[in-house]
C-alpha positions in Angstrom: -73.6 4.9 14.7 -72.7 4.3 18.3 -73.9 0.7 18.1 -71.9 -0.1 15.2 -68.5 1.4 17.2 -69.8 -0.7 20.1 -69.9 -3.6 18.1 -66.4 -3.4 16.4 -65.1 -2.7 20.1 -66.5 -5.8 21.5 -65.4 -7.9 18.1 -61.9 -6.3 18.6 -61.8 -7.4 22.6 -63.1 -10.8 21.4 -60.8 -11.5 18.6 -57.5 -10.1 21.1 -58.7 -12.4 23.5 -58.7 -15.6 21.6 -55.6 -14.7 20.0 -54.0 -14.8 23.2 -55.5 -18.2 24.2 -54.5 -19.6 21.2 -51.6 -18.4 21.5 -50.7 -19.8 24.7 -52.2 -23.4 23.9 -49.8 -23.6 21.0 -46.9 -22.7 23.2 -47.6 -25.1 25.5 -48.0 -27.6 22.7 -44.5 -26.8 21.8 -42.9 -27.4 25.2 -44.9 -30.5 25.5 -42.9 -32.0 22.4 -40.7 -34.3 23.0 -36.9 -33.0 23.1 -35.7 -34.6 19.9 -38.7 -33.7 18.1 -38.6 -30.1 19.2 -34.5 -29.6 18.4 -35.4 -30.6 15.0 -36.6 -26.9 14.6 -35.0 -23.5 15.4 -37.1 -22.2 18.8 -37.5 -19.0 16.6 -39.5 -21.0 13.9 -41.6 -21.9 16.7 -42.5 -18.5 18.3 -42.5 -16.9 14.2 -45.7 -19.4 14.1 -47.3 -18.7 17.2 -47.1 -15.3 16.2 -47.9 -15.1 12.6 -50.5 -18.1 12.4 -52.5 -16.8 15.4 -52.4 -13.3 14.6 -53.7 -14.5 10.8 -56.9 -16.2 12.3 -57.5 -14.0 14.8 -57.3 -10.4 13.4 -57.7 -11.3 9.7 -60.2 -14.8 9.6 -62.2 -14.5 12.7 -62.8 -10.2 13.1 -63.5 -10.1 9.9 -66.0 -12.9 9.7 -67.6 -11.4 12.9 -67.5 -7.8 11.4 -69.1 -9.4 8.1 -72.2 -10.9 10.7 -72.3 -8.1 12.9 -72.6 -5.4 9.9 -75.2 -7.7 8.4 -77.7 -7.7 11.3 -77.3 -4.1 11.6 -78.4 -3.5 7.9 -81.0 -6.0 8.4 -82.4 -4.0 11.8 -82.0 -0.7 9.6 -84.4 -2.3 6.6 -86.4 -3.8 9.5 -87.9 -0.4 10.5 
């Protein structure tokens, strides 16, 4: 039981961290724009899809694909024995 909390904690940590990066590499993508390109949009638009797009792949596509792996081996190791 413990190993199964320790996974979801380091899934969790993983997932928060690579929602931050990709976070920050898409706002820099957006300041990198040029002006008249980024005008064309409301700023809020932009930070609405930092915010909603990363948090989908991060905490919905990647944990749960991780979870999905993670829960499989351990069923596998429980068979195993």
């Amino acid at each position: 039981m413990t190993v199964v909390i320790f996974l979801d904690w380091v899934i969790l940590k993983f997932c928060y961290k690579r929602g931050r990066e990709l976070s920050a590499h898409l706002m820099k993508s957006y300041q990198k724009l040029p002006y008249i390109e980024y005008m064309q949009r409301n700023s809020s638009e932009y930070i609405q899809l930092i915010h909603t797009q990363t948090g989908q792949f991060a905490h919905l596509t990647l944990q749960n694909f991780l979870q999905l792996i993670s829960e499989g081996l351990v069923g596998i190791v429980i068979l195993s024995f």
